[in-house]
C-alpha positions in Angstrom: 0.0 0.0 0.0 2.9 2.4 0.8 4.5 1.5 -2.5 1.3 2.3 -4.0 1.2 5.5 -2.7 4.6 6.8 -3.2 4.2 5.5 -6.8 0.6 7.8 -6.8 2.5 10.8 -5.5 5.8 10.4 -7.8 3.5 10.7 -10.5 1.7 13.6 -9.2 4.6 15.1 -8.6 5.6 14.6 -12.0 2.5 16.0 -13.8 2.3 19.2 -11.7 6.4 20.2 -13.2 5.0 19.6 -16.1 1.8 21.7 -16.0 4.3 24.4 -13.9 6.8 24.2 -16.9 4.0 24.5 -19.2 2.5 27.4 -17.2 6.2 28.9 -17.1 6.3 28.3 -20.7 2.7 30.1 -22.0 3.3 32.7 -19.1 7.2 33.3 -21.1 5.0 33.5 -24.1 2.4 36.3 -23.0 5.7 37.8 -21.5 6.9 38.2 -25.1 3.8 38.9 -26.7 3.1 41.3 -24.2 6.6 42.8 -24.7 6.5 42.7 -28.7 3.0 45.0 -28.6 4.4 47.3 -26.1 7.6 47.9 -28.7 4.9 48.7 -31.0 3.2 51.2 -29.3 6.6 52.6 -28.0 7.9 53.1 -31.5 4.3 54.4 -32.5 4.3 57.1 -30.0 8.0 57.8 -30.3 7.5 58.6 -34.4 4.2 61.0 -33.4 7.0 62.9 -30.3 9.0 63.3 -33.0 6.6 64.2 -35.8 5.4 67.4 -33.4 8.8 68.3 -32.8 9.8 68.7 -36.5 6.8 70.1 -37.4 7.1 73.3 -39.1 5.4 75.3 -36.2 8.4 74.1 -34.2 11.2 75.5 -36.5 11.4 79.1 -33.9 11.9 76.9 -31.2 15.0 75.0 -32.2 17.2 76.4 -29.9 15.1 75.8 -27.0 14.1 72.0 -28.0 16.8 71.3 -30.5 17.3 69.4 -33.9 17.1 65.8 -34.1 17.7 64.4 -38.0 16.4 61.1 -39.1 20.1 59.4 -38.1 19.7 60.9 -34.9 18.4 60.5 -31.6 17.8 62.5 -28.5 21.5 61.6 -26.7 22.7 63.8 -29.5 21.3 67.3 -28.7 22.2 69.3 -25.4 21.1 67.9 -22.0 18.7 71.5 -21.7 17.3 70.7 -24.9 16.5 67.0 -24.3 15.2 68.0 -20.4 13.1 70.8 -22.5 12.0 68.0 -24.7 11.5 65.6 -21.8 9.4 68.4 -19.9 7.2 68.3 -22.6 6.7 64.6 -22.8 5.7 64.0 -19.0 3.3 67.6 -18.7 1.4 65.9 -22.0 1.5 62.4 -19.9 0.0 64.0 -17.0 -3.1 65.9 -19.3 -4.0 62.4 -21.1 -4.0 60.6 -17.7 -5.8 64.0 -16.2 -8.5 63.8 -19.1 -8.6 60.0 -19.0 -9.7 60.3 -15.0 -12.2 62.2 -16.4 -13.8 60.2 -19.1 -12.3 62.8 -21.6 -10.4 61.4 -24.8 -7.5 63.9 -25.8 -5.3 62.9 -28.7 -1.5 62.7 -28.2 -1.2 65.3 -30.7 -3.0 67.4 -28.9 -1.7 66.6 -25.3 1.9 67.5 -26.7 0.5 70.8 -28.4 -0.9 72.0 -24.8 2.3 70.8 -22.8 4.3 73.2 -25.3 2.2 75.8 -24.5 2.7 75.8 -20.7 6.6 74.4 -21.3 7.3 77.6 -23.5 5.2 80.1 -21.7 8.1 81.6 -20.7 9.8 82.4 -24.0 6.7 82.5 -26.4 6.9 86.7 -26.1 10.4 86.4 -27.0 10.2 84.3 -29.5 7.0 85.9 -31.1 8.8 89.6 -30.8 11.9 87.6 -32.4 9.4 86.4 -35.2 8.5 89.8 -36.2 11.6 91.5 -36.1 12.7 89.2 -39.3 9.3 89.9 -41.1 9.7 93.5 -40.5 13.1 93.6 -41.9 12.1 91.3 -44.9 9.4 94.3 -45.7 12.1 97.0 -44.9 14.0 95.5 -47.5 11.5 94.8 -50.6 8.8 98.2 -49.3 10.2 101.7 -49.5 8.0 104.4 -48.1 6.3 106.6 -49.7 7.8 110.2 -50.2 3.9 112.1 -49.5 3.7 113.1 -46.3 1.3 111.6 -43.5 -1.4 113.6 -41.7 -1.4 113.7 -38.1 -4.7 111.7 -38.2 -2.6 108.6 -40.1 
């Protein structure tokens, strides 16, 4: 009867490390799966960060953010531009999750757009004042004035 017994629990033993490696086994797998979507959806949201920040609208901030090129990648602008950059990121992080507590759908687009906004409240004035310094001297440069004289009321 004992013989029987230890027979009976050497082949229970033996079934459950085989159900645990094939648990271990399909759990590796949904580990990898798991791991394989998330790469997708990092390198998804990593083309739309840098999509805003070579937008067009972006080209008076490249001092402030910097200048990545398609062969590039962050670790090759300055550490203030990247932190700039990385400022941005988290701000936009915190208004999705902000909107998401709230039942509201915002776009990452649009998250990224507003954490500009409140990144480069500081130098927007600047930056705008810069802007139309340069289209003032572009017109300075094709416009002469005319010879008539103005009015006071003009």
């Amino acid at each position: 009867m004992n013989q029987r017994i230890r027979e009976q629990a050497t082949e229970n033993a033996k079934r459950s490390t085989v159900s645990a490696s094939d648990a271990e086994f399909a759990k590796s797998d949904q580990v990898a799966a798991t791991a394989r979507a998330n790469t997708t959806a990092d390198a998804n949201a990593m083309q739309a960060v840098n999509e805003f920040f070579d937008a067009g609208d972006m080209e008076s901030y490249a001092d402030f953010y910097g200048v990545v090129d398609t062969h590039q990648d962050w670790d090759d602008i300055t550490p203030r531009q990247k932190g700039h950059r990385i400022e941005v990121l988290q701000i936009a992080d915190q208004l999705k999750v902000g909107k998401a507590s709230q039942s509201i759908e915002i776009s990452t687009v649009q998250a990224l757009s507003d954490a500009h906004l409140l990144v480069t409240e500081s130098i927007r004035e600047t930056n705008t004042i810069s802007k139309i310094k340069k289209s003032l001297k572009k017109r300075t440069k094709t416009l002469r004035p005319s010879d008539s004289k103005r009015s006071a009321t003009s």
